[in-house]
N, C-alpha and C positions, 0 to 999 in steps of 0.2 A: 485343430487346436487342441492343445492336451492345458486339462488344467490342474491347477494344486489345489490341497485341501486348505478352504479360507479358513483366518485367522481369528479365533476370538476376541472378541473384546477385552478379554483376561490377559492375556498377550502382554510382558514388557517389551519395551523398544530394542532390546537385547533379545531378546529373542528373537524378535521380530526381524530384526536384522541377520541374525544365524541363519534363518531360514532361509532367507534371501540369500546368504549364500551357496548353503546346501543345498538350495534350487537351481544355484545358478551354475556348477558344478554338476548336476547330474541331468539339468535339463536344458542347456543352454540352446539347444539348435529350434528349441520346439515354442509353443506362444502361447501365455496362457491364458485362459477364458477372460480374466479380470486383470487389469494390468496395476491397478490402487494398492498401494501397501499402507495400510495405517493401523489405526490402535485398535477399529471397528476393523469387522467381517471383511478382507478382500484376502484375494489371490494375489500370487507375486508372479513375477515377470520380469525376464531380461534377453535380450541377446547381444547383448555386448559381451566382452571378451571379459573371465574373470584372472585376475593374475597376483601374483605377491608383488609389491616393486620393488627394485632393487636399486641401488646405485648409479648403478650402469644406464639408466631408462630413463632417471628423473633427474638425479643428482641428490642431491642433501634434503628436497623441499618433500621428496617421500618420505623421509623417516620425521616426519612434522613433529616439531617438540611439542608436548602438551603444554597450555595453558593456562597459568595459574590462575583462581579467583584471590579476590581480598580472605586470606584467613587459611587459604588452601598449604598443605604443607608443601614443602619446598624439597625438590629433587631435580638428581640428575643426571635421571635415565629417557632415555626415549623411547618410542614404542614403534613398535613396526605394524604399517595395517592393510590392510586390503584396499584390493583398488580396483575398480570397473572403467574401462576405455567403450566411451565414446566418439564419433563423429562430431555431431554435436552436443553439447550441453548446455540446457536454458533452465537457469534459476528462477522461481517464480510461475505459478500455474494460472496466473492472471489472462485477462484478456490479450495482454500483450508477450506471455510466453507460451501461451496455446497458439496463436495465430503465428507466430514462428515458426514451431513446432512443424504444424500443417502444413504449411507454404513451404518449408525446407524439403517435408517429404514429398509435395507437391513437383516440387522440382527436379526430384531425384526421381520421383515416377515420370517425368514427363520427357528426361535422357535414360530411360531405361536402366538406371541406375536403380543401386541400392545403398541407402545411410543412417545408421543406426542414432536415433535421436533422444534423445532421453530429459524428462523435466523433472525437478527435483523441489516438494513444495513442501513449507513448514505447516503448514496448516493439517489435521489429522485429514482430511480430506479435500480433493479440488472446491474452492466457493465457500470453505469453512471462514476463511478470513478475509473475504470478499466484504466489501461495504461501498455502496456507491449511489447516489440520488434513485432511481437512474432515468433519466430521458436520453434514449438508445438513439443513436443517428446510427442507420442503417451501412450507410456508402464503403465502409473498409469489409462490412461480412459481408454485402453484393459482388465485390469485386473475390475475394478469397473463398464462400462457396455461394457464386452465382441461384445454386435452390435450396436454398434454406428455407424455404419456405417446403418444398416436396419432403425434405429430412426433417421438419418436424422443430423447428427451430422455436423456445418459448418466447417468442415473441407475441404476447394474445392480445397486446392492447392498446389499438393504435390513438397517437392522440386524437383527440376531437374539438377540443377548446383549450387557449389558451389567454391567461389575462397576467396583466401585473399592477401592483399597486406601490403605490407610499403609503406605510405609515408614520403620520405626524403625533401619534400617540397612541394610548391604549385603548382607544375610544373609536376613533375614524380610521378609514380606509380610501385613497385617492388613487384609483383608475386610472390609469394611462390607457388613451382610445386607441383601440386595437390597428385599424389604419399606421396610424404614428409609429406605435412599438414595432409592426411586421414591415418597415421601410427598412431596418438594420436586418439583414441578410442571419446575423447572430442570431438574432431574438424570434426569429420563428422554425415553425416548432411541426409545419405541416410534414407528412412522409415519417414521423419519428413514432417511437411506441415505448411506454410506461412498462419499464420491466424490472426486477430483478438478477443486478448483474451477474449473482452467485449465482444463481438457476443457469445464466447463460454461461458462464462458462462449466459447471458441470456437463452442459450438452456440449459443449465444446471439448471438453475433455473426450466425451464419447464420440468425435468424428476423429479427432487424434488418433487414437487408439484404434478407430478400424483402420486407420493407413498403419499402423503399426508404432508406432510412438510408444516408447516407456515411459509412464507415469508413474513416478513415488514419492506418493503424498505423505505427510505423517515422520520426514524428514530434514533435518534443520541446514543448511549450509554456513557454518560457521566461520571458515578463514579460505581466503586464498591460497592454491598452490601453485608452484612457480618452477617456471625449468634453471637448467643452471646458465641457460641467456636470459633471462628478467620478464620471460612471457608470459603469462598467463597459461597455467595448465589443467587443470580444473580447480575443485574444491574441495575442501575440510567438514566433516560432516561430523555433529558435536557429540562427543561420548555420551554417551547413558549411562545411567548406573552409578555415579558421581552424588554423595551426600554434600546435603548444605555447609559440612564441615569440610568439606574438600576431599575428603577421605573416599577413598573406592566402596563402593557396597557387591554386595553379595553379587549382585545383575549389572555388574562393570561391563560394558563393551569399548572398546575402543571406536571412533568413528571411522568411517571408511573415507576415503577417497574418492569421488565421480572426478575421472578424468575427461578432457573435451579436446579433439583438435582447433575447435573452437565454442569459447564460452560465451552467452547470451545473458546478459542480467537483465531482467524483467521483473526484479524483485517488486516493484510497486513504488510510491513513495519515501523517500529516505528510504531505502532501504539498505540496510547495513554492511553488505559486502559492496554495495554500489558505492558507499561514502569512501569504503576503503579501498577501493582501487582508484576512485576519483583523484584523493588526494595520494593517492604513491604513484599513478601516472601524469600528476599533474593536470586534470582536466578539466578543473573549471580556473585554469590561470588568466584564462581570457574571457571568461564570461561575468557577468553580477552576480553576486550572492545572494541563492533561490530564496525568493520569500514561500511563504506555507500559508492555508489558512485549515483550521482544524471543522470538521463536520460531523455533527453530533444529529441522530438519526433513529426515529421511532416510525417502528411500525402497527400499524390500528388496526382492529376489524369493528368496520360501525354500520352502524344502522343504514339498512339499504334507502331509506327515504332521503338518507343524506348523504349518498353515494353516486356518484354521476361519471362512469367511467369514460376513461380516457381525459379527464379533464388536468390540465397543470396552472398551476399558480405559483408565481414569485411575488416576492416585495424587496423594499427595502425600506432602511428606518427604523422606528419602533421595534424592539425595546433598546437599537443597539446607539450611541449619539454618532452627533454628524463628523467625528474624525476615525469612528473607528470602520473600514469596511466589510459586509458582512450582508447576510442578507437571510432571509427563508426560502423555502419550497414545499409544497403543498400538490401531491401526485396522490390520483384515483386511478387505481391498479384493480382489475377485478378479479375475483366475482366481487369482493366487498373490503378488499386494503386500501389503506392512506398509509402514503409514506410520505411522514412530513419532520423537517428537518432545518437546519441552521448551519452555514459557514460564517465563520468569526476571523475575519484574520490575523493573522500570530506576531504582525507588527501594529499593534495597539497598545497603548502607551499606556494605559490605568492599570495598575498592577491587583487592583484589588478587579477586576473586571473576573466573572467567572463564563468563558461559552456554556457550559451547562447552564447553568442557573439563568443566563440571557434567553435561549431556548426556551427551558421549563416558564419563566416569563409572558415571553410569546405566545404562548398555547393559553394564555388565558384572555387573549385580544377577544372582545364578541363573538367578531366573525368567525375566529379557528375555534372557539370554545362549542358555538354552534353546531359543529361538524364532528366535534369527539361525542356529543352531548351523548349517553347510552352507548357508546364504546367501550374497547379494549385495548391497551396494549402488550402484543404481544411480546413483540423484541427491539434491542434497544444496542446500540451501537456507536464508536464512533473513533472516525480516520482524521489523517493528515491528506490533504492535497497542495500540489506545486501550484504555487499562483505567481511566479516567476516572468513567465512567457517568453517570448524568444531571446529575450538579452539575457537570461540564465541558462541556456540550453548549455552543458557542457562540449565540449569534444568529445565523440560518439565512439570512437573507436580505439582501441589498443594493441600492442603484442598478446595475440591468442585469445581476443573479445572484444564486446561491443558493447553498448547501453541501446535498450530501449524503451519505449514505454515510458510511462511516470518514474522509472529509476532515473531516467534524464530529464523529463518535467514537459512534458508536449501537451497538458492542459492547455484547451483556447477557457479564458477566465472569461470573458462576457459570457461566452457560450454557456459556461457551468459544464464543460462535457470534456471528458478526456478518452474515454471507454474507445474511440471510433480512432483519434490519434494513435492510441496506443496498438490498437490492431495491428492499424497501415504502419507503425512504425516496425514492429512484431514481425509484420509481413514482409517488412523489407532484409532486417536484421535475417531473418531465416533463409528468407532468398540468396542473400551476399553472400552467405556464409557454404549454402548449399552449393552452388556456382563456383566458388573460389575451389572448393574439395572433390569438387566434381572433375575439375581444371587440374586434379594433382597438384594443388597448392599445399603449401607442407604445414604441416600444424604448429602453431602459436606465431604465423602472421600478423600482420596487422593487416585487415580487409577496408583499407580508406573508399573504397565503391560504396560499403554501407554509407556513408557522412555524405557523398556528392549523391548517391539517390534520397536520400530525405532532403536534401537540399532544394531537391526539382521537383519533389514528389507537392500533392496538393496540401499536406500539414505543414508544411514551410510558407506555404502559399498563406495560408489560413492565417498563422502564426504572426504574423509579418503586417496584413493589415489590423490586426489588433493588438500591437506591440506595447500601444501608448494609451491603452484603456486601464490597466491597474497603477502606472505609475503615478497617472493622475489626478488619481484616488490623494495621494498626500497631501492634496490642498484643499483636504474637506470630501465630506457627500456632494454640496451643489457644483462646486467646481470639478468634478469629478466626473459627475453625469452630464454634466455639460458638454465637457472636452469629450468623454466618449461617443455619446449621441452623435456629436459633429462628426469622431475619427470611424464608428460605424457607417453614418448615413448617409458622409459626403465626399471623406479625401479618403475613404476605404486603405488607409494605409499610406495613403502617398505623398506625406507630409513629410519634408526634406530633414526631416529630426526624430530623432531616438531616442526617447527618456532614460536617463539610467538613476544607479543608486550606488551605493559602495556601503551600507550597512546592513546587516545582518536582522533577522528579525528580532532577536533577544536584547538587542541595542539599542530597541525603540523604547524600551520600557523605561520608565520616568522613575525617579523616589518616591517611593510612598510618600515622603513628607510634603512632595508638593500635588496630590492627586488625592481627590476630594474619596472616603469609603461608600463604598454599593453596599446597600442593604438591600438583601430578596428576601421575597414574601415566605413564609413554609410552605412546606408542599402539603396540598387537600388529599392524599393519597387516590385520587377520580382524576383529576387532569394533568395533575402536577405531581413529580414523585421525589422523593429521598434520594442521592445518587445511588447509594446502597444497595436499594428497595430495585432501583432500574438495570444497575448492574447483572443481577440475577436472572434480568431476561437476556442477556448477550451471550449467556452459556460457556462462561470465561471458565477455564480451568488450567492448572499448571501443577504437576508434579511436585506437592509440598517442600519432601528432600532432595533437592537441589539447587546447587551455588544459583544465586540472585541473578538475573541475568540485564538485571538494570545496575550500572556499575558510576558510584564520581570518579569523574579523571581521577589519576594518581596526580596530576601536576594542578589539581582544582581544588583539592583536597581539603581547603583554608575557606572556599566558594559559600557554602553553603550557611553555614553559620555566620561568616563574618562579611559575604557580597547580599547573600540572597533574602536571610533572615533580619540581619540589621539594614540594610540599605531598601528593599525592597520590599519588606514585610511578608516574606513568604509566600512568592506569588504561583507556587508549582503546586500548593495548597488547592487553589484555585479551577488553576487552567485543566488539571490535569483530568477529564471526565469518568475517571475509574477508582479517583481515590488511596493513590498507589502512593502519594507521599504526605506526610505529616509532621509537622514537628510537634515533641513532646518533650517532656522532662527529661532530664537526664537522669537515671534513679544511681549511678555510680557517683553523681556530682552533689557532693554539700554547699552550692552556691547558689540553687535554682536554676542554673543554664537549661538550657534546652539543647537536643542531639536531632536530626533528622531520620524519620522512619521511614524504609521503605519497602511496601507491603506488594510485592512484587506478581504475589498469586491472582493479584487484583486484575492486572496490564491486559488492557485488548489488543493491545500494539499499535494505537495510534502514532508512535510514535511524536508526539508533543515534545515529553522533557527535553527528547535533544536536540533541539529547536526554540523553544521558548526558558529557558532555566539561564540563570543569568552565567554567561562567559559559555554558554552550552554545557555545563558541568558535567552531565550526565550521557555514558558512553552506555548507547543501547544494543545492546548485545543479544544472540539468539535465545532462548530459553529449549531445554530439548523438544525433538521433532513432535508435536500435536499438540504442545501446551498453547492456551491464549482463547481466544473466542472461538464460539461455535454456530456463527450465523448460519441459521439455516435458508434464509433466502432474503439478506441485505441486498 
């Protein structure tokens, strides 16, 4: 292995990208120590082919017009840029674009082949934007590396108890007997371990990388690119160097290209090039429109007398009412973590409802107050997840790519677990792919074998008897659990009917004028904190001067002022747990109006606004490569 001299932290993304190619130009045949490029200390690495595109290669979709922001000055020239060909290319260093990754090379070591694979992640580092409960079900990394447990896997902490309760208020807690809850195949929880998904997939990064896998973290995938038959050819990786005025600065780079004979989106949740190929291939024309539920997520170090590892706790109830669903979690990770947390889902009708503020609530029940008593928290986060289930699964496959993972929504919702779906889905995506090019299949196919192996595979299986556990949630909490319990513990799926839906999560939301205002308590800065105050532990950062990267539609443009603020009372106020919008005075306006502000430096990339904000106003776009949170082990 020959390696390059790593990068400082001082390093702009322009730079950091020249380098990358100046290495990749003088050292292409050789491997280097460290395969991570980001904004911290790593080596670069490639061996893929470097080349200028031309014409002739791609068609028009190489010389990719820049894209304007709102304010950005207006031209019309186009730039010409670099481009790196891959075999594969998997967006997203999640559990479900690392386990690709593996299994692709997997399979190419297994026909003596060779195929150069490459992941491309916005995060300054694999696991930086990772956030997940996590109760780890093992069965998708048993099967893709059978000893993980000999390689060192951070897996330390298996469960040992597991309970659930209702709560009826801020006062009581109601038990559900153990016997009962572990009849539902979902709800138990033996075989599983309290982990840290970001920890897991940094090792996973590092089994990648010894099969040879190129990781590059610390970069953004902006747009699709496209051949001049409508395939999928890889992707748009977003300039640096770009002032919030639109105008170029000093440290302009143009984005590069990662090209893919075929592309893997493993973005995660909503993820943004996933929506956009979704809807220009048409792929959720036949499914329901994915609902979300957003998860907001603090980590503790407490007191070992009130530490009891491997222990898990859910409830439900308290402090959330009986139509909205939603629920807690309460995980003993050792030596001495709780990771405890709240899903709120993002079709609840009270617009003054806040998931933070419901959380911060929570943590002041006895029972959980008990358990922080002489604690810390150290970090604080929080995601979107697909609560959709199988009637939202899109069409998995396209000309020159695939969806897997949470970019298409293989959460089982009873479970609370998507990490082990998204593997085996990962696993599968990377296999199709590796097979098809192994076969001399030509680049920017469509690989339909992916869709019919998830089909057979066991997350279709999974999927399918718990179809009808969130839809039933609409008719309240008790009808809800009702109807689940029963499709859990008796017709496991096999009930001649399939609930659907046809609205939208943002569709649920009611008028303020007929939805009674929430008042929350202040925060005691000991249990309960400021959202502000908690932000600062998620380690959120974003490049000051640069165009916003949270964008209103152009055609929504009327939305925010005159749907969201008069009709609704400004519900993105709210929901939003980072505090990235506001409405404030207008100071250009002699009438008292108000203007929306949006403080974009804020965003951990839950992805909320464009999902919850009325008519989905808000088009969430990448920010440059490493801006956003910096969880160190969500």
């Amino acid at each position: 292995r020959r390696s390059l001299v790593a990068l400082s932290s001082t390093h702009c993304q322009a730079e950091i990208c020249a380098a990358m190619l100046r290495y990749r130009r003088m050292a292409a045949p050789f491997v280097a120590s460290r395969r991570s490029i980001c904004a911290i200390a790593r080596g670069v690495h490639s061996r893929g082919s470097l080349r200028r595109p031309t014409a002739a290669s791609l068609g028009a979709a190489d010389l990719y017009e820049r894209p304007f922001s709102s304010g950005r000055r207006s031209f019309c020239g186009q730039v010409e840029r670099e481009s790196m060909e891959f075999d594969v290319l998997i967006i997203g260093g999640g559990p479900a674009g690392l386990a690709a990754a593996i299994r692709a090379k997997q399979v190419a070591s297994e026909a003596g082949k060779e195929l150069n694979v490459c992941v491309v992640e916005k995060g300054a580092e694999i696991g930086a934007h990772i956030l997940s409960g996590n109760v780890f079900e093992t069965r998708a990394l048993q099967e893709l590396l059978p000893d993980w447990k000999e390689r060192g896997a951070p897996l330390d902490t298996p469960v040992t108890s597991d309970s659930f309760y209702w709560l009826p208020n801020g006062k009581h807690a109601v038990p559900l007997p153990g016997p009962l809850l572990h009849m539902a195949p979902e709800m138990r929880q033996e075989g599983n371990y309290i982990i840290s998904l970001g920890t897991l997939c940094r090792w996973l990064g590092e089994q990648a990388e010894e099969l040879g896998v190129e990781i590059y973290p610390g970069f953004a995938a902006e747009a699709p690119v496209f051949t001049e038959e409508g395939a999928l050819a890889g992707v748009q990786l977003r300039d640096v160097g770009v002032g919030k005025d639109g105008q170029d600065k000093d440290t302009y780079e143009p984005g590069m290209q990662l090209l893919g004979k075929q592309t893997i989106l493993a973005e995660g949740c909503r993820g943004s090039l996933s929506e956009t190929l979704m809807k220009h291939f048409g792929l959720r024309d036949e499914a329901a429109p994915q609902h979300y539920g957003l998860g907001i997520k603090e980590v503790w170090e407490i007191q070992p007398e009130n530490h009891v590892a491997g222990t898990v706790t859910h409830s439900i109830g308290w402090p959330l009412d009986h139509w909205t669903y939603g629920g807690s979690f309460i995980y003993h990770m050792g030596p001495n973590l709780l990771h405890i947390g709240m899903v709120v889902g993002l079709d609840y009708s009270n617009p003054y409802l806040s998931p933070y503020q419901e959380f911060q609530k929570f943590k002041t029940h006895p029972r959980v107050k008990a358990l922080l008593e002489g604690g810390t928290c150290i970090s604080y986060g929080a995601r979107c997840l697909n609560e959709g289930g199988l009637q939202a699964i899109p069409k998995l496959t396209f000309p020159g790519g695939m969806l897997a993972g949470c970019s298409a929504g293989f959460l089982n919702v009873p479970k609370i677990k998507g990490s082990h779906t998204a593997m085996k889905t990962g696993m599968l995506a990377g296999a199709a792919a590796a097979q098809a090019l192994l076969e001399a299949e030509a680049g920017g196919s469509e690989i339909s074998k992916y869709e019919s192996d998830v089909r057979s595979s066991w997350v279709w299986e999974e999927l399918s008897a718990v179809r009808n556990f969130k839809p039933a949630w609409h008719a309240g909490m008790v009808p809800g659990m009702g109807y689940g319990a029963a499709t859990m513990m008796v017709t496991r799926g096999m009930e001649p009917w399939t609930f659907s839906w046809s609205k939208k999560d943002s569709e649920y939301t009611k008028p303020a004028a007929s939805c009674t205002k929430i008042e929350y308590p202040k925060p005691d800065g000991v249990f309960t904190f400021d959202l502000l105050e908690n932000l600062a532990r998620s380690g959120v950062n974003h490049e000051h001067d640069q165009p916003a990267h949270l964008k209103v539609k152009e055609e929504c443009s009327r939305v925010p002022l005159e749907v969201s603020l008069k009709k609704f009372d400004g519900p993105e106020g709210r929901f939003c747990p980072a505090k990235v919008y506001e409405y404030v005075p207008d100071e250009e306006s002699s009438d008292g109006s108000m203007r929306l502000q949006i403080n974009a430096q804020n965003c951990v990339h839950c992805k909320c606004c464009s999902i919850k904000t009325p008519e989905e106003y808000i088009n969430w776009t990448v920010p440059e490569g490493g801006g956003g949170p910096q969880y160190p082990a969500m």
